[in-house]
C-alpha positions in Angstrom: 0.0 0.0 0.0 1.3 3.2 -1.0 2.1 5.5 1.8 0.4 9.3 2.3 3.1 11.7 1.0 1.2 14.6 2.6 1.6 12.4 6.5 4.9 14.7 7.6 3.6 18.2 6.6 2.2 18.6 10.0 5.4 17.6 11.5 7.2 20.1 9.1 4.4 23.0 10.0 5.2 22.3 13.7 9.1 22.4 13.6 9.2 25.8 11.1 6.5 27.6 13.0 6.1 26.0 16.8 9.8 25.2 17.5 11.1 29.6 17.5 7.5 30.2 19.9 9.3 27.2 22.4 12.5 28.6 22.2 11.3 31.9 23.0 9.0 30.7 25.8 12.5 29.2 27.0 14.5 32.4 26.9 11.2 34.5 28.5 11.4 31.4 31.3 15.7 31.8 32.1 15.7 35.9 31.9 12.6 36.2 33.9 11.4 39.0 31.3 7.6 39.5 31.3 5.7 37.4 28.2 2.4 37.5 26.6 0.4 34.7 27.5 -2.5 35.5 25.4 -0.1 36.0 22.6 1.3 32.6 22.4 -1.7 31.0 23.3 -2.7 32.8 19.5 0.2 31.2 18.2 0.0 28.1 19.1 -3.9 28.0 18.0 -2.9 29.2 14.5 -0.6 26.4 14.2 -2.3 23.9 15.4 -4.8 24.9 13.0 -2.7 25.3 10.0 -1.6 21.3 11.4 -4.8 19.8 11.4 -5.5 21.4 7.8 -2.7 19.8 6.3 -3.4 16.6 8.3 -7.2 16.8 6.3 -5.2 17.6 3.6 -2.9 14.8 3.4 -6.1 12.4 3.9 -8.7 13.8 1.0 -6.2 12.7 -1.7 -8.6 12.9 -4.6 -8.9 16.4 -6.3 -6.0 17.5 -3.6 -5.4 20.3 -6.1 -8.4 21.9 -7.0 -9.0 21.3 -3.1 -5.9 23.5 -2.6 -7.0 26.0 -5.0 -10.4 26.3 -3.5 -8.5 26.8 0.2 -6.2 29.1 -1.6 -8.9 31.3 -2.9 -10.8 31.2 0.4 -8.2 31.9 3.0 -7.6 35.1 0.1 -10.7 36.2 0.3 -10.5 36.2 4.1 -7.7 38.1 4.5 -8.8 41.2 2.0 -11.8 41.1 4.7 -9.5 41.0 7.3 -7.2 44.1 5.7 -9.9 45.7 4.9 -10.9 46.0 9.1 -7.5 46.5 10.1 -7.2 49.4 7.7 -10.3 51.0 8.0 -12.1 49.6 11.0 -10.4 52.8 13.5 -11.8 55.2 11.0 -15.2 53.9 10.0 -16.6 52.4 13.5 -13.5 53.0 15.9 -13.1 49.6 15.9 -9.6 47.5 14.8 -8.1 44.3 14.8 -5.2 43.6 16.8 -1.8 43.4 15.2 -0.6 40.5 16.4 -3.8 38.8 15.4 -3.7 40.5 12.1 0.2 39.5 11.3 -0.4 36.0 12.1 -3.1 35.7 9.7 -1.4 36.9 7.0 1.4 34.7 7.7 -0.4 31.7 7.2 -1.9 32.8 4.3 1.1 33.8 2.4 2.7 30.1 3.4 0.1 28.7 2.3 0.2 30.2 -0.8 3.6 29.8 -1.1 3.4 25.8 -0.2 0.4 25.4 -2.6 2.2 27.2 -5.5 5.7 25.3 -5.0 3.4 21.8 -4.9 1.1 22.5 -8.4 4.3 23.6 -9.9 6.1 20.3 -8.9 3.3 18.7 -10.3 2.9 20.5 -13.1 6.2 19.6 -14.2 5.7 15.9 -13.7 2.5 16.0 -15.8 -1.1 17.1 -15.4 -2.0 16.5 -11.5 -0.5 13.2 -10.9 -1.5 12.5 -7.2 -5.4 13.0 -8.4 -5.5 10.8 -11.1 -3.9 8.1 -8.9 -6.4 8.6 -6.4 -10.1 8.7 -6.4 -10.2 4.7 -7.1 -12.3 4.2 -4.4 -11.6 0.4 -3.1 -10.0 -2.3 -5.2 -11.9 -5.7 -5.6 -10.4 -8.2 -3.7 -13.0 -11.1 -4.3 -10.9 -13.5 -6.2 -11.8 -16.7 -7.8 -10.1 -18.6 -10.9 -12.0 -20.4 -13.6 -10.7 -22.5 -16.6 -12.1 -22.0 -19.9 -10.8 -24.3 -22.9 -6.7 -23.3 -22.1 -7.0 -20.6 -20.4 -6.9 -20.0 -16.3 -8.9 -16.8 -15.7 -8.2 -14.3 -12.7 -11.6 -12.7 -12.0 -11.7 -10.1 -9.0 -14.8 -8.5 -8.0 -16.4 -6.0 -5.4 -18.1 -8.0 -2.7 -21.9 -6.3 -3.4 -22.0 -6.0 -7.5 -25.5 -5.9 -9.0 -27.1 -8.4 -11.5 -26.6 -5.9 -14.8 -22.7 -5.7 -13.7 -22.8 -9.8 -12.9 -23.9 -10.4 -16.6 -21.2 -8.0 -17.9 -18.5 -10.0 -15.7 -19.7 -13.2 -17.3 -19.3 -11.8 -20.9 -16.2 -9.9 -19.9 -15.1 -13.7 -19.0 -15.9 -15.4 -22.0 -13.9 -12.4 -24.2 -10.3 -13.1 -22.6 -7.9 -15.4 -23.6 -4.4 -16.2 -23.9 -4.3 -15.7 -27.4 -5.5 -11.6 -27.6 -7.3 -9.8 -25.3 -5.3 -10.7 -21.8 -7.0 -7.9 -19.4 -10.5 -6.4 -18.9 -11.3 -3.9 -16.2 -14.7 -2.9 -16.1 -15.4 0.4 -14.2 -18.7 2.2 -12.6 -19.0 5.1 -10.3 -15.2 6.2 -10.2 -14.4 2.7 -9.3 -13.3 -0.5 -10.6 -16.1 -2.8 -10.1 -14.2 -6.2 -11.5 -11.4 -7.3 -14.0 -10.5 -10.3 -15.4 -7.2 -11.7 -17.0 -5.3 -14.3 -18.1 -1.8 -12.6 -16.9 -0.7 -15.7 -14.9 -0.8 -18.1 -17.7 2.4 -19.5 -18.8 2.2 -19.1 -22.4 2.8 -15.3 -21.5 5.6 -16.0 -19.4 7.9 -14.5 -21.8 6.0 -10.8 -21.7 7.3 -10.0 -18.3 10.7 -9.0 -17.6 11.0 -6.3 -15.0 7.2 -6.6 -13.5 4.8 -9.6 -12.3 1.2 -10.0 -13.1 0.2 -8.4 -9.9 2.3 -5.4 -10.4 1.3 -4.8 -14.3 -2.8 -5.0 -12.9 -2.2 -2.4 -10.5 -0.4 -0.3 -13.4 -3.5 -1.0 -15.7 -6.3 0.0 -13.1 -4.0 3.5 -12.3 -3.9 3.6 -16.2 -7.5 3.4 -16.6 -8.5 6.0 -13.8 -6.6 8.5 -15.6 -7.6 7.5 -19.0 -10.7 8.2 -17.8 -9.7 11.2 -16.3 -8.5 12.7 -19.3 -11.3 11.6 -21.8 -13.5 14.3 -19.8 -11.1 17.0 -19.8 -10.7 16.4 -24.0 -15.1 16.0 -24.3 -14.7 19.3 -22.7 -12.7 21.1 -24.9 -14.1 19.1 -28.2 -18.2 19.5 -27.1 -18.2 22.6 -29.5 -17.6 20.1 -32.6 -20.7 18.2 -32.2 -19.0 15.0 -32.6 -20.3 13.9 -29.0 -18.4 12.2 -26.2 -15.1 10.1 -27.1 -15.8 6.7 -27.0 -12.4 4.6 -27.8 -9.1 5.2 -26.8 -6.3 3.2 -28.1 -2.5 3.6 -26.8 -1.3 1.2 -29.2 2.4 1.1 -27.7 5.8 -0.8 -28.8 4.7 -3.9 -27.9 0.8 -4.3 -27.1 -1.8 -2.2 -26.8 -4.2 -0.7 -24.1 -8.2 0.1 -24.8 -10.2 2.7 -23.4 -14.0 2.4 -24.3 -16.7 4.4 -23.1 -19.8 2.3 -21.8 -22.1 5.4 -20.4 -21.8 8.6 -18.2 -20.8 6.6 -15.5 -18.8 3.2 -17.0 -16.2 2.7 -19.0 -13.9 -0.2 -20.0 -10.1 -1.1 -20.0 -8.6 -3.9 -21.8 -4.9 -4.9 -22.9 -3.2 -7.2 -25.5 0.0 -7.7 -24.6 1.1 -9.0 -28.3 1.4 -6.2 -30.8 0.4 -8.6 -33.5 -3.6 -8.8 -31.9 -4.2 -5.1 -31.6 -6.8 -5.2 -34.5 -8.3 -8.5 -33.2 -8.4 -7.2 -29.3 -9.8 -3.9 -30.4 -12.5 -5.9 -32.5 -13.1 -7.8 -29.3 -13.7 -4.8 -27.3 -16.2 -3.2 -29.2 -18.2 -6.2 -29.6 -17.8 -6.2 -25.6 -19.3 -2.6 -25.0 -22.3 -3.7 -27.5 -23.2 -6.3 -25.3 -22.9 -4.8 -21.6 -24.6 -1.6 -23.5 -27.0 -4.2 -24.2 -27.0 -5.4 -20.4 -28.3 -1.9 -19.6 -31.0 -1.7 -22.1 -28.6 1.1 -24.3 -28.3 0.7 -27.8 -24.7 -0.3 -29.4 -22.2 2.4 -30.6 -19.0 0.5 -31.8 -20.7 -0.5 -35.0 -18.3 -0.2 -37.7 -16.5 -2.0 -40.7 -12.6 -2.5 -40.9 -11.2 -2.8 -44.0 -9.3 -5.3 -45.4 -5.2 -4.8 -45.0 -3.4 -4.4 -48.5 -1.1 -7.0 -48.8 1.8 -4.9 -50.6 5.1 -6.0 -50.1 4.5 -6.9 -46.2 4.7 -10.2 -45.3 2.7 -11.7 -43.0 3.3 -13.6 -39.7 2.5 -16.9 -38.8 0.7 -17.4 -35.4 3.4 -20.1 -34.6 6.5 -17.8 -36.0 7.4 -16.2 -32.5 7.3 -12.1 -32.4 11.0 -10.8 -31.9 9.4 -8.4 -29.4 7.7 -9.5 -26.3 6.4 -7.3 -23.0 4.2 -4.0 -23.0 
């Protein structure tokens, strides 16, 4: 399980902010000067506070950014409010804020601002909002059970409580996989993965893994699909003014394989993977013919009707199924 990156920012809070109030509580305490109870007491509240915000912080780990943003904005707006009495209260109801009160606010603010813009920039540089599109999975399914079909052993995982509609797509989600083409199918509905299925473990794909194991690449897949996902809405947002409607199919047809995004409905979606470069066209085929029929599951009419021409032959020669591919892993 991955650990909470955000779990030491109260720590780092405490030891910037709270660790020069102890030290001069300590000096106040060996010179026997006179010190501002109430003023420390203010201090400490504001960091404890600005604690237990990064604490809820480090915990809602979907849509941390736009979370921080909307903080950002807020604590902005609060502290024009806040300027706005301190530098007019005196003269328009005799009434001010304290100084002390005032300076600390604005302190928090401006490192808050300043640790908000340092951390979207970060991100920003590793690509488009990372931590989000990892998160927001909701739980994993952990139901496991194995089936054998013909000469293939098939991994299905499942959520504990799945309805009948999403039982019937499992079952033709089952029957689609094999060892030959399509190896991996994640089904997910309602920002979760509600089952996949795979043939990953089966030892005529031995030869595809080099530096990861099954488990590892279905982890990757599932992270893979959530921000897939993720980025199919942002591009129906910006491509809603061509009248094309929503993007259905996604294919990141890589070096060696290929991965499948197809879209079932506003709230499901689909995720498959070949791992052999030579069965894109077949496991893409596959795929459509799989959305028609959970489509169909939910009384929706199909959308992945279509016609692929036949290949020119050319000068290309074509590969045996037994002739071995000279590239292998995706």
């Amino acid at each position: 399980m991955d650990t909470d990156r955000f779990s030491k920012l109260p720590a780092v809070i405490a030891s910037f902010v709270l660790l020069p109030v102890l030290l001069e509580l300590l000096a106040w305490y060996i010179e026997g000067e006179e010190y501002d109870v109430a003023r420390a007491a203010t201090v400490v509240l504001v960091i404890v506070m600005l604690a237990l915000i990064s604490t809820v912080l480090g915990r809602i780990r979907a849509r941390l950014p736009v979370l921080m943003v909307i903080a950002l904005t807020g604590t902005a707006a609060v502290e024009v409010v806040l300027g706005f009495v301190a530098a007019f209260g005196p003269v328009l109801w005799r009434g001010g804020l304290p100084g002390e009160l005032h300076g600390l606010i604005t302190t928090g603010v401006s490192a808050f601002a300043f640790v908000t813009g340092v951390y979207l920039l970060i991100q920003y540089r590793r690509g488009l909002y990372l931590p989000y599109l990892e998160a927001g999975m909701g739980p994993l399914p952990t139901a496991t059970k194995r089936r054998v079909i013909g000469e293939s052993e098939i991994l299905i995982r499942t959520l504990p409580d799945i309805g009948p509609s999403v039982e019937k797509a499992l079952t033709s989600c089952v029957a689609m996989v094999d060892q030959e083409d399509l190896h991996f199918v994640a089904y997910f509905g309602d920002l979760r993965c509600c089952f996949y299925t795979d043939v990953l473990d089966d030892a005529d794909l031995a030869h595809f893994f080099h530096d990861t194991d099954p488990e590892e690449r279905r982890r990757i897949y599932l992270k893979a699909g959530n921000q897939l996902n993720w980025l199919t809405q942002r591009l129906n947002q910006q491509l809603r003014r061509l009248e094309g409607g929503v993007l259905i199919r996604t294919v990141l047809d890589v070096e060696r394989g290929a991965m499948f995004f197809y879209w079932i409905d506003e709230t499901r979606y689909l995720i498959g993977v070949t791992l052999d470069q030579r069965r894109v066209d077949v496991a893409d085929d596959k795929m459509a013919k799989l959305v028609d029929t959970i489509r169909g599951h939910f009384t929706l009419p199909p959308i992945n009707q279509r016609q692929r021409p036949a290949r020119p032959q050319g000068h290309l020669r074509s590969i045996p199924g037994s002739e071995r591919w000279p590239e292998s892993g995706s």
